[in-house]
C-alpha positions as CSV (number, residue, x, y, z in Angstrom):
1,X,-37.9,-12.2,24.3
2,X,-38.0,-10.0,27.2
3,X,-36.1,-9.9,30.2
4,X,-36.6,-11.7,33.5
5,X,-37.7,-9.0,36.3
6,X,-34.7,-10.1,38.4
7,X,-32.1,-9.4,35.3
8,X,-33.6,-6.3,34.2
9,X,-33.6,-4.9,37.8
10,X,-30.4,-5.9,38.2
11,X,-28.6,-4.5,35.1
12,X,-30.5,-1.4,35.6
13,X,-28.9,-1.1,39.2
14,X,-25.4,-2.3,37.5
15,X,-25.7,1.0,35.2
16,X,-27.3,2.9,37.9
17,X,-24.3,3.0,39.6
18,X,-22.1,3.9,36.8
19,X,-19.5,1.5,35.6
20,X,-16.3,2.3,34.5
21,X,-16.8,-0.6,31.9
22,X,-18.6,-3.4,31.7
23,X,-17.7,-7.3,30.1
24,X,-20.2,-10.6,29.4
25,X,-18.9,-14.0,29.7
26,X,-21.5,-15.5,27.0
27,X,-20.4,-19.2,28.3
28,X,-21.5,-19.0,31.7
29,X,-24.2,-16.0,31.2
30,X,-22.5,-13.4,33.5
31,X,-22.3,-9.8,33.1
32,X,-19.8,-8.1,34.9
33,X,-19.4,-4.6,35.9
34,X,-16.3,-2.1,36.9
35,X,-16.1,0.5,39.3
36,X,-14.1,2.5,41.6
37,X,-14.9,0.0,44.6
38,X,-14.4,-3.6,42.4
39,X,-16.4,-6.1,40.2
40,X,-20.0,-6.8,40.4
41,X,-20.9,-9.5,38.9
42,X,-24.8,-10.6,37.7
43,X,-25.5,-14.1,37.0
44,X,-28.3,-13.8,33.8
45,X,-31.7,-16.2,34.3
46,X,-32.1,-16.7,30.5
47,X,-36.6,-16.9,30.1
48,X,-35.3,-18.9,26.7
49,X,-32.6,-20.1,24.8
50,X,-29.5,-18.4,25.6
51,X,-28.6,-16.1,22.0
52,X,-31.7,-14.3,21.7
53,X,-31.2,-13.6,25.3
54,X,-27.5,-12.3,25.4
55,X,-28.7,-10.1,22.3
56,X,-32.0,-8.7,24.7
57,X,-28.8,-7.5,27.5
58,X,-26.9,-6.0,24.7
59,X,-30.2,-4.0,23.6
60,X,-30.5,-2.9,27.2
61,X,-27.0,-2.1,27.4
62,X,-27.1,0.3,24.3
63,X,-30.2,1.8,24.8
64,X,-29.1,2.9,28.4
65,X,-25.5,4.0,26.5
66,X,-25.9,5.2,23.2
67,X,-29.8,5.9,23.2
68,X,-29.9,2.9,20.5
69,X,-31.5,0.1,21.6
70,X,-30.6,-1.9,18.7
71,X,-27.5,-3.2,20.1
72,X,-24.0,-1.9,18.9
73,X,-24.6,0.1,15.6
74,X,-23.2,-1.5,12.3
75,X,-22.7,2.6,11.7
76,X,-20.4,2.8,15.1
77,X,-17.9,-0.3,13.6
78,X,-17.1,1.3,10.0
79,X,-16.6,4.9,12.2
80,X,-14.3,3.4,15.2
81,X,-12.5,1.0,13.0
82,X,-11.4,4.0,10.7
83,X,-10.6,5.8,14.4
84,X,-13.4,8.3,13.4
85,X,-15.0,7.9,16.8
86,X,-15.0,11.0,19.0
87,X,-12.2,10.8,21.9
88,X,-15.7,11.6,24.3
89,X,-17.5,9.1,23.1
90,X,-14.6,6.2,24.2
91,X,-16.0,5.6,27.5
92,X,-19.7,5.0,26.0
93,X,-17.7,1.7,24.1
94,X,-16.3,0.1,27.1
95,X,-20.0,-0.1,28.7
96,X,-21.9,-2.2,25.5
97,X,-20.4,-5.6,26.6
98,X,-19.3,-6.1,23.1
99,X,-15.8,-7.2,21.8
100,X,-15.8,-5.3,18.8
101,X,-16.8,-1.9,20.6
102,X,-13.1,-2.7,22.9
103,X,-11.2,-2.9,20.0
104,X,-12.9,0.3,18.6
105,X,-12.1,2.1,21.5
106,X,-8.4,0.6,21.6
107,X,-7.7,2.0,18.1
108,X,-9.7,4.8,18.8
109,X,-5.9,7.5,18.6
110,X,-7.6,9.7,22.0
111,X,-7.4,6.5,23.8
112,X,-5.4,7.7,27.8
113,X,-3.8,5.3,30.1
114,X,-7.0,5.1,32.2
115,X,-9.5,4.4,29.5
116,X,-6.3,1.5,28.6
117,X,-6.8,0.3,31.8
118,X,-10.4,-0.2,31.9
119,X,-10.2,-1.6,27.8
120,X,-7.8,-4.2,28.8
121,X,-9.9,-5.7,32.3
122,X,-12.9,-5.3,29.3
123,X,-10.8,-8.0,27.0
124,X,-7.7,-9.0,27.4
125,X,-6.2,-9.5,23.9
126,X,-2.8,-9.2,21.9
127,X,-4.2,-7.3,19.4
128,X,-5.6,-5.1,22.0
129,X,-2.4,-4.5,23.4
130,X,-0.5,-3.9,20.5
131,X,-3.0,-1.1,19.7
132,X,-3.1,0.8,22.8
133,X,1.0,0.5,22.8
134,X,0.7,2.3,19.5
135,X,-0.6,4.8,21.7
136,X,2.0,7.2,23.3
137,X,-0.5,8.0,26.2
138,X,-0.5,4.6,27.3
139,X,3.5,3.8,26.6
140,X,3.9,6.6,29.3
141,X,1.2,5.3,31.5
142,X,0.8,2.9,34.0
143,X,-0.7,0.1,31.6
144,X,2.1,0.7,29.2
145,X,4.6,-2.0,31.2
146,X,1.8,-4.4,32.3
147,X,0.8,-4.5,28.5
148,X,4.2,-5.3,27.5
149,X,5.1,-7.7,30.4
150,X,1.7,-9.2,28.3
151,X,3.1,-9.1,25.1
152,X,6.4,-10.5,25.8
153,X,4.7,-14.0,27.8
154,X,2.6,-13.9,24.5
155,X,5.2,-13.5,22.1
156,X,5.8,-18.0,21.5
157,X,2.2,-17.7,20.5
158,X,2.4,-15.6,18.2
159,X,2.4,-17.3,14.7
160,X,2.8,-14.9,12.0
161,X,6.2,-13.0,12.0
162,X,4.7,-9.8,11.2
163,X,2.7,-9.9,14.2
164,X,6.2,-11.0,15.7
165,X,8.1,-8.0,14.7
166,X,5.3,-5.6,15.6
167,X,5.3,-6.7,18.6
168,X,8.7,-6.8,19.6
169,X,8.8,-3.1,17.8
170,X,6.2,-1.9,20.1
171,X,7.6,-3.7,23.8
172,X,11.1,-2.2,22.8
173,X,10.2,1.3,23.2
174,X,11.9,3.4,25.7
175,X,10.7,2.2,29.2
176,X,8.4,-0.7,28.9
177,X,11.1,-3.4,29.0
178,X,14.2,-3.4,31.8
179,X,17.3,-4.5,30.6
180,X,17.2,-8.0,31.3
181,X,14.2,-8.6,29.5
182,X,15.6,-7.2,26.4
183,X,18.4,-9.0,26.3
184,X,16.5,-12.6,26.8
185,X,14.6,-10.9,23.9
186,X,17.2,-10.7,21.9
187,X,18.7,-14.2,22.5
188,X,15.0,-15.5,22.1
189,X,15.7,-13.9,18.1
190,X,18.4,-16.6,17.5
191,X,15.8,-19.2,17.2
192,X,13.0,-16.4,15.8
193,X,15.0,-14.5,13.3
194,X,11.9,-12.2,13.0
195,X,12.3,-10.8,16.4
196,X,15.8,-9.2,14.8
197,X,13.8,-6.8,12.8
198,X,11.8,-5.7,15.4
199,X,14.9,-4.9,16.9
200,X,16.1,-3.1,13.5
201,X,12.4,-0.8,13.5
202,X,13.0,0.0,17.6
203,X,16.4,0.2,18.7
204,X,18.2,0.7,15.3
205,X,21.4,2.6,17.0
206,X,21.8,0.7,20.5
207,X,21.2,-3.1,19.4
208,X,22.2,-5.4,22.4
209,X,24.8,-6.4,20.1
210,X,29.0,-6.4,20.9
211,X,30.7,-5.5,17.8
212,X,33.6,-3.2,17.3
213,X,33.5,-0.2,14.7
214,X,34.7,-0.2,11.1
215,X,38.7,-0.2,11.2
216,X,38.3,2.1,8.7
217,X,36.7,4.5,11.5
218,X,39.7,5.5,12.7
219,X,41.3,7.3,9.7
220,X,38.0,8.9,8.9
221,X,36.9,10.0,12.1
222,X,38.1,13.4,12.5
223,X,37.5,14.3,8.8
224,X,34.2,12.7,9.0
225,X,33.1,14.5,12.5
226,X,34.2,17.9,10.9
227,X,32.2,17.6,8.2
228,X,29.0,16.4,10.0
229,X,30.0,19.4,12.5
230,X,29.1,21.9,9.6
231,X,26.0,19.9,8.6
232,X,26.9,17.5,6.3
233,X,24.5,14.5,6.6
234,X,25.9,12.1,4.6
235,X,29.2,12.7,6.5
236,X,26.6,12.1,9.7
237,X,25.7,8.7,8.2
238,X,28.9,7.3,7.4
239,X,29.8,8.2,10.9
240,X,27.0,6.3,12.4
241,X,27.6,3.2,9.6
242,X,30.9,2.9,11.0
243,X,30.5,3.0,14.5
244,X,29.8,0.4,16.8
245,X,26.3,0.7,16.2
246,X,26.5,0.9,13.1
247,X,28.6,-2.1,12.5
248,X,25.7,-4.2,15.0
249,X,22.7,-2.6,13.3
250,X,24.9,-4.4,9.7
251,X,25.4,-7.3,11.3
252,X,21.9,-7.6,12.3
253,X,20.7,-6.6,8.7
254,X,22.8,-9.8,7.0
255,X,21.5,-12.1,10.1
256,X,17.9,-11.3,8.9
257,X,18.3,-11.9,5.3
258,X,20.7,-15.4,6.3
259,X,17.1,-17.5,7.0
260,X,14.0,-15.3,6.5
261,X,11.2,-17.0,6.3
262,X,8.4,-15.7,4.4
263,X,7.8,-12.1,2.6
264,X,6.6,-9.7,5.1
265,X,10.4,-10.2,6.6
266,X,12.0,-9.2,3.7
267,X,10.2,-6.6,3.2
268,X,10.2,-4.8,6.5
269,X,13.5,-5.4,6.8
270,X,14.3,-3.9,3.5
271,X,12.0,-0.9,4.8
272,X,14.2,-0.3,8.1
273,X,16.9,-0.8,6.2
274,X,16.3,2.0,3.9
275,X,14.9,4.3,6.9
276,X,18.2,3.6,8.6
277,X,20.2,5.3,5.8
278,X,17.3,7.9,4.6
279,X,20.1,10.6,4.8
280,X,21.7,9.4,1.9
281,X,18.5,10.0,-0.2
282,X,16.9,13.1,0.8
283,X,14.5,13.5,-1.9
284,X,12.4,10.5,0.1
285,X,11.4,7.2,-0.5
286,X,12.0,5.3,-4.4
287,X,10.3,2.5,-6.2
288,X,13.3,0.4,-8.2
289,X,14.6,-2.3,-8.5
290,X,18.4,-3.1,-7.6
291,X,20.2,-2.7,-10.9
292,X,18.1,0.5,-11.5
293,X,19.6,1.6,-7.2
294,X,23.0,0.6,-8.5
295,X,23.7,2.2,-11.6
296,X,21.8,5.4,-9.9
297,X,23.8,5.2,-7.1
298,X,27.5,5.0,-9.4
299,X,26.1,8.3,-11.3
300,X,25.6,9.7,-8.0
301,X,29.0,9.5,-6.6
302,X,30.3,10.4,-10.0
303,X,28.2,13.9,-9.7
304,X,26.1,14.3,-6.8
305,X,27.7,18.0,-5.0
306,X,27.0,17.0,-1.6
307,X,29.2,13.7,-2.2
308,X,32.2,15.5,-3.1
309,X,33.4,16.9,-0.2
310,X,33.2,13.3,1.6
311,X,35.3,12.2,-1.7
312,X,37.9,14.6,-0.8
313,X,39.2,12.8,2.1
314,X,42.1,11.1,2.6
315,X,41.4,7.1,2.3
316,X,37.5,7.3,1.6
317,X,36.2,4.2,0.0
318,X,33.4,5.4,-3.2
319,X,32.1,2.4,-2.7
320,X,31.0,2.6,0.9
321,X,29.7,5.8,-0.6
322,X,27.3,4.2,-3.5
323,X,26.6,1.4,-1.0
324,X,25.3,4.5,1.5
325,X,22.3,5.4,-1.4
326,X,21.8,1.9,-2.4
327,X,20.8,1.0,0.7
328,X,18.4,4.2,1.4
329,X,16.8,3.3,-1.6
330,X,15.4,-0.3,-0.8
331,X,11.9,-1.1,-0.7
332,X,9.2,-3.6,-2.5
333,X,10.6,-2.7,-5.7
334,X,13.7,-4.4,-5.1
335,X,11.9,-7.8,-4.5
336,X,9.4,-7.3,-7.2
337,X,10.4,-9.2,-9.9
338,X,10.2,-12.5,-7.3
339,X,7.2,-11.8,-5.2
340,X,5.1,-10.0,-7.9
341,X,4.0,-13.4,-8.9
342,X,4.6,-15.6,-6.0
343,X,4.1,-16.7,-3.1
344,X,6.5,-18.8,-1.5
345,X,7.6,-19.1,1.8
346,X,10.5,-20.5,3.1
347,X,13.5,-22.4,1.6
348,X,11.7,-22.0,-2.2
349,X,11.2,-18.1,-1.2
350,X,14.6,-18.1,-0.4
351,X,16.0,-19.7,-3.5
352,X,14.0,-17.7,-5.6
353,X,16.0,-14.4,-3.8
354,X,19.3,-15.6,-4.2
355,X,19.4,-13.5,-7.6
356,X,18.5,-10.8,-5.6
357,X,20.2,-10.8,-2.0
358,X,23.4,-12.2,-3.1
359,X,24.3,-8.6,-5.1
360,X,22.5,-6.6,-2.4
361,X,24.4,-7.9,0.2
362,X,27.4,-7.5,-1.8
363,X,26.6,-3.6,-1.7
364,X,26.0,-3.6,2.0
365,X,29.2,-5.9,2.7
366,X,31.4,-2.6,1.6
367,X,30.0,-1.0,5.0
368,X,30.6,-4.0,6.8
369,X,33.9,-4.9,9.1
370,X,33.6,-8.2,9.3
371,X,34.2,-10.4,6.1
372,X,31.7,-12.2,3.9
């Protein structure tokens, strides 16, 4: 099926006159066009049924762009989903018309604030966003605000709490969000638990959270700061445990794990949770489960060198010690025993990680000021 004169001549002029990106609405048959001076807009005369039609523009579209007229190349999708597409090649995508070369261009990691800006009038998507926010280009940019202001309206939409946290992750980093609109954020997590450990991934040591530091602070504090003064990390992390941030990054920690709801939560939390007290396990990430952390972690404060000068001090508790590399050793294999074979959601999920979450948050509780 070929083109009608008028549409040909028209889309020819369109790309003529070199668009910064161009977008189809397949339901009403308009093709329309950025530039420096606006929108154009061409309203298609389909010579037949509409598909074969829309598929004719495309060809047109590519062969003008790419040199392909096949349309957008299979070859093209596999490369700019894997981000293999050149960083040159970005503003080619934005001119096919096609949805999936946006997104390849918004995952694309040489994606800048302008190209943003075109991608999103192109196609205006959550997903989108929360790709070009993973971009720090476009965090420091102009779109970087507009595309959280986004994010946040869409955030009641979003189903799936993993999407939830990632996005709440992504709006909460440094200058996106003012103040205000974190802290409705963080009262909107009361209802949407899941929202807490995007909190927990983005803002891990200044949590909108009031809570006072450890009482046990107090005592410790000089020896603790003296230590972490010469270098000593795990003196560094005890520090921060017991501080006021620490104390609200806890607090936020046993809130998560009162209601979660399905698996990904548990699991990214446990994964923050661990990141949070890496320094206590510098050798890097573990796969165990908890009984294995525990009776690794009481050999550790029995012999570990680094954890004897921190033993030394006047009214240190061990066991905020062992709770310290417990707690940097979480991850999947913790949980493994229940969700290797399961996969309940929910109340049953919940039940089934009482065996579980009852002894880990036992270990966390002797970092913790307020009572059980």
């Amino acid at each position: 099926m070929d083109l009608s004169p008028q549409d040909s001549l028209r889309l020819n002029v369109l790309l003529a006159n070199k668009p910064q990106a161009i977008r189809i609405n397949e339901s009403t048959m308009t093709v329309f066009g950025l530039s420096t001076k606006g929108e154009a807009q061409i309203e298609l005369s389909p010579t037949g049924r509409q598909e074969p039609y829309l598929k004719r523009v495309k060809e047109l579209l590519s062969g003008h762009v790419l040199g392909s007229p096949g349309g957008y190349p299979v070859y093209l999708q596999r490369w700019t989903r894997m981000g293999q597409m050149r960083d040159e090649s970005l503003e080619q995508l934005l001119l096919l018309g096609e949805p999936e070369a946006v997104v390849a261009a918004v995952s694309a990691q040489g994606l800048t604030d302008e190209l943003a800006r075109r991608a999103w009038w192109a196609m205006e998507d959550a997903t989108n966003a929360r790709h070009m926010l993973a971009k720090q280009a476009v965090v420091e940019g102009q779109m970087g605000p507009l595309l959280a202001d986004y994010l946040v309206e869409h955030l009641p939409f979003e189903a799936e709490p993993e999407q939830q946290i990632e996005t709440v992750r992504l709006v909460l980093q440094p200058g996106l969000l003012n103040d205000e609109q974190v802290r409705t954020l963080w009262r909107k997590a009361q209802r949407k638990p899941a929202y807490y450990v995007g909190f927990l991934a983005a803002r891990a040591d200044d949590l909108p959270e009031q809570t006072a530091a450890h009482a046990m602070l107090g005592g410790l504090s000089d020896g603790l700061t003296g230590l972490a003064t010469e270098g000593n990390t795990l003196a560094a992390l005890l520090l921060r445990s017991l501080s006021a941030q620490g104390q609200a990054f806890i607090e936020t920690v046993f809130r998560v794990f009162e209601k979660p709801n399905n698996q990904d939560v548990v699991n990214l939390t446990l994964d923050y949770t661990a990141s949070y007290f890496s320094a206590a396990r510098p050798q890097g990430l573990i796969d165990a489960t908890l009984d294995e952390l525990q009776s690794e972690a009481s050999e550790w404060v029995a012999s570990a060198a680094e954890v004897r000068p921190l033993a030394a001090l006047d009214g240190i508790d061990k066991a905020q010690l062992r709770a310290l590399r417990v707690m940097s050793g979480l991850s999947y294999g913790v949980v493994r025993p229940v969700f290797r074979d399961s996969t309940a959601i929910g109340s049953l999920m919940r039940r089934k990680l009482q065996p579980v979450l009852t002894p880990l948050l036992a270990e966390l509780s002797h970092l913790r000021a307020k009572s059980p």
